[in-house]
C-alpha positions in Angstrom: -12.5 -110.9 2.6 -13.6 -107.3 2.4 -10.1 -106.2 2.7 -8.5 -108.4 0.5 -10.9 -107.9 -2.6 -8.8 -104.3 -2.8 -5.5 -105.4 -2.4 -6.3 -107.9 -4.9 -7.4 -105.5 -7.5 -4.2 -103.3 -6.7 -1.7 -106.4 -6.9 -1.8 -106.6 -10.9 -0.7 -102.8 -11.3 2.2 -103.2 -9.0 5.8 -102.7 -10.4 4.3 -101.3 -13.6 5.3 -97.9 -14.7 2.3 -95.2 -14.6 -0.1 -94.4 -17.7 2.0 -92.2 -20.0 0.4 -88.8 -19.7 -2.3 -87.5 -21.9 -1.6 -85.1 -24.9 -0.3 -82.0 -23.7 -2.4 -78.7 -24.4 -0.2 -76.3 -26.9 0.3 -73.0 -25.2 -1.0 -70.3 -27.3 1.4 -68.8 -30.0 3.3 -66.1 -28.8 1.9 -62.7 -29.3 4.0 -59.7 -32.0 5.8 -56.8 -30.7 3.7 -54.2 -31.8 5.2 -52.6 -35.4 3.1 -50.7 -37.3 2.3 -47.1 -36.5 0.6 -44.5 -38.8 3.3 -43.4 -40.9 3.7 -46.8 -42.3 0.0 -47.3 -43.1 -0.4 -44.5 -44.8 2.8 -45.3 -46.6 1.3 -48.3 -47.2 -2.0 -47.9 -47.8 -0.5 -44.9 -50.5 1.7 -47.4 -51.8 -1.2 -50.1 -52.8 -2.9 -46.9 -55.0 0.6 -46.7 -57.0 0.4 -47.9 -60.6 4.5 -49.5 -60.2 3.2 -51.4 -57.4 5.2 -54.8 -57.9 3.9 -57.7 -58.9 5.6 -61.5 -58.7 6.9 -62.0 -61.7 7.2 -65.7 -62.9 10.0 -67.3 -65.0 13.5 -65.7 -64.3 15.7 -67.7 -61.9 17.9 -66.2 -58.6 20.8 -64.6 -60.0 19.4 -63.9 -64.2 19.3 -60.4 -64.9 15.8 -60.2 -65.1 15.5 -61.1 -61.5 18.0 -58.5 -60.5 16.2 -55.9 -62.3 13.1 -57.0 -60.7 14.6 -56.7 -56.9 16.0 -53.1 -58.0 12.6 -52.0 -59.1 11.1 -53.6 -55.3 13.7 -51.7 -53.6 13.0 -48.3 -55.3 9.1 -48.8 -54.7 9.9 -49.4 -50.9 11.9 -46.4 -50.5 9.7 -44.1 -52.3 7.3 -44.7 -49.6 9.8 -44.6 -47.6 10.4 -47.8 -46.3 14.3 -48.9 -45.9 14.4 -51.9 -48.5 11.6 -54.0 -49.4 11.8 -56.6 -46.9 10.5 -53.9 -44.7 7.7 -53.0 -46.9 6.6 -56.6 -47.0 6.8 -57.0 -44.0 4.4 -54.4 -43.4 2.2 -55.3 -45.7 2.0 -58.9 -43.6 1.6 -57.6 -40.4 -1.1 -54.6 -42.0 -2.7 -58.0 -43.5 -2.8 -59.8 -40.3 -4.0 -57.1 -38.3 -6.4 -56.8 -40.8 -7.9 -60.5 -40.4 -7.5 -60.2 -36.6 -9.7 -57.3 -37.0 -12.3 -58.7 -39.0 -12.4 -62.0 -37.1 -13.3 -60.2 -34.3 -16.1 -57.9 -36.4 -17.8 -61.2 -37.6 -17.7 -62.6 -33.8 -19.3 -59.7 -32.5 -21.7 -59.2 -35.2 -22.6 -62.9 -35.3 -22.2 -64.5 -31.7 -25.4 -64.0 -30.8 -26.7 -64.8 -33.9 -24.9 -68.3 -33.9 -25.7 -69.2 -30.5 -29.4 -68.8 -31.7 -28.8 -71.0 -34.8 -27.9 -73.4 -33.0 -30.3 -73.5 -30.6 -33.3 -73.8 -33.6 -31.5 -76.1 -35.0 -31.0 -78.7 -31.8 -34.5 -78.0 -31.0 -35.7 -79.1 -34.5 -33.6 -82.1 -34.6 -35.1 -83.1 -31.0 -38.7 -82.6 -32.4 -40.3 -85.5 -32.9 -43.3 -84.3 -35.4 -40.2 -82.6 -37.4 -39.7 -83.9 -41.0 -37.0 -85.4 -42.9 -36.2 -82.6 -45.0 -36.6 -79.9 -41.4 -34.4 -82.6 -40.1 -31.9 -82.1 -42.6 -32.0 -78.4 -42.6 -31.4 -78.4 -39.2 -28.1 -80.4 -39.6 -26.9 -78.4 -42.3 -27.9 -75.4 -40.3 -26.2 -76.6 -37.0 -23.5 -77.9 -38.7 -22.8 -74.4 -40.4 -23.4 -72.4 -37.2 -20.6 -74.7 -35.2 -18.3 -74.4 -37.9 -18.1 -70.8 -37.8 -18.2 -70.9 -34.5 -15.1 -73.1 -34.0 -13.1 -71.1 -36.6 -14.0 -67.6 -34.9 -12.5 -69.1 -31.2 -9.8 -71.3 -32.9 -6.2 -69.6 -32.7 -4.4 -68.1 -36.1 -1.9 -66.2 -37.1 -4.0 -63.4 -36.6 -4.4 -64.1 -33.2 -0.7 -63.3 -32.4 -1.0 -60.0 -33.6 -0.3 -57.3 -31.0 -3.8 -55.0 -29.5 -1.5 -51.4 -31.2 -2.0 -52.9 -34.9 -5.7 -54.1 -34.3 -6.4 -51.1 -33.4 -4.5 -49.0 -35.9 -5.6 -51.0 -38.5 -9.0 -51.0 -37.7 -8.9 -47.0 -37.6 -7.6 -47.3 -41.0 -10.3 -50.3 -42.4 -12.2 -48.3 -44.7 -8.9 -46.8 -46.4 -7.1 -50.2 -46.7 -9.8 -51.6 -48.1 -10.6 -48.9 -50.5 -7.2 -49.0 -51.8 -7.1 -52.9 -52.2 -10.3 -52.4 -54.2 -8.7 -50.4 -56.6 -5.3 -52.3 -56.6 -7.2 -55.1 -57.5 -9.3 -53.4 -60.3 -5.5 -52.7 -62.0 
């Protein structure tokens, strides 16, 4: 009998096709040939201090006048900085930006790991304390809830995170300038 209690639990899955497979893991974005270098953010971080710096403009349609006038006036920005067109400038300007978040993503890890792990550490223990209150109790969830939040978003994959090491680093050289000359972009 001890033998046949086996084969009888076996007999049922016999002929049937094997459990799909579970969902697969993405792989990891690919990672950016590295493309900035220091001529273009200077060029760049020049270009965001210039008073013709372009701005979308809303309203004309592809093909009016008005829009043609507007990618003339892009182009001629781009090259005075010396960029070949503005696609290329742009283009910069998104891989300067994602750098820049790569960059900072990994300045808030460091500067809050620790910090986080901590958080959450109060705030499990004061959820598992008994003599805590309602309103500790709730703190603590907000709290924890907070901490693993950040948490997950500083180790979750972005488009930062495809960014090659060269522009981190370049970028990061240049941190204080870029953002200095957003500041005052922004104050236009």
């Amino acid at each position: 009998m001890r033998r046949l209690l086996p084969l009888l639990l076996l007999l049922p899955s016999c002929g049937k096709p094997p459990p799909p497979p579970g969902p697969a893991t993405p792989a990891p974005p690919p990672r950016l040939a590295p493309a900035l270098t220091r001529p273009v953010v200077t060029a760049f971080v020049a270009s965001l201090l210039d008073p013709d710096l372009p701005n979308p403009e809303p309203g004309p349609s592809a093909g009016t006048t008005a829009d043609a006038a507007s990618l003339r006036r892009s182009e001629a920005f781009a090259q005075k900085y010396g960029f070949r067109d503005f696609a290329e400038y742009a283009e910069a300007r998104r891989r300067v930006m994602l750098a820049k978040l790569a960059w900072m993503k990994r300045e808030i890890a460091k500067s809050s790991g620790g910090n986080l792990d901590f958080q959450i550490k109060i705030a499990t223990s004061t959820l598992l304390n008994p003599d805590a209150t309602q309103e500790q109790k709730d703190a603590a969830t907000n709290s924890l809830n907070r901490a693993m939040q950040l948490k997950k978003s500083l180790e979750s994959p972005s488009a930062a995170s495809t960014v090659a090491e060269e522009d981190i680093a370049l970028v990061a050289e240049f941190a204080e300038q870029i953002n200095r000359a957003e500041e005052a972009a922004a104050k236009r």
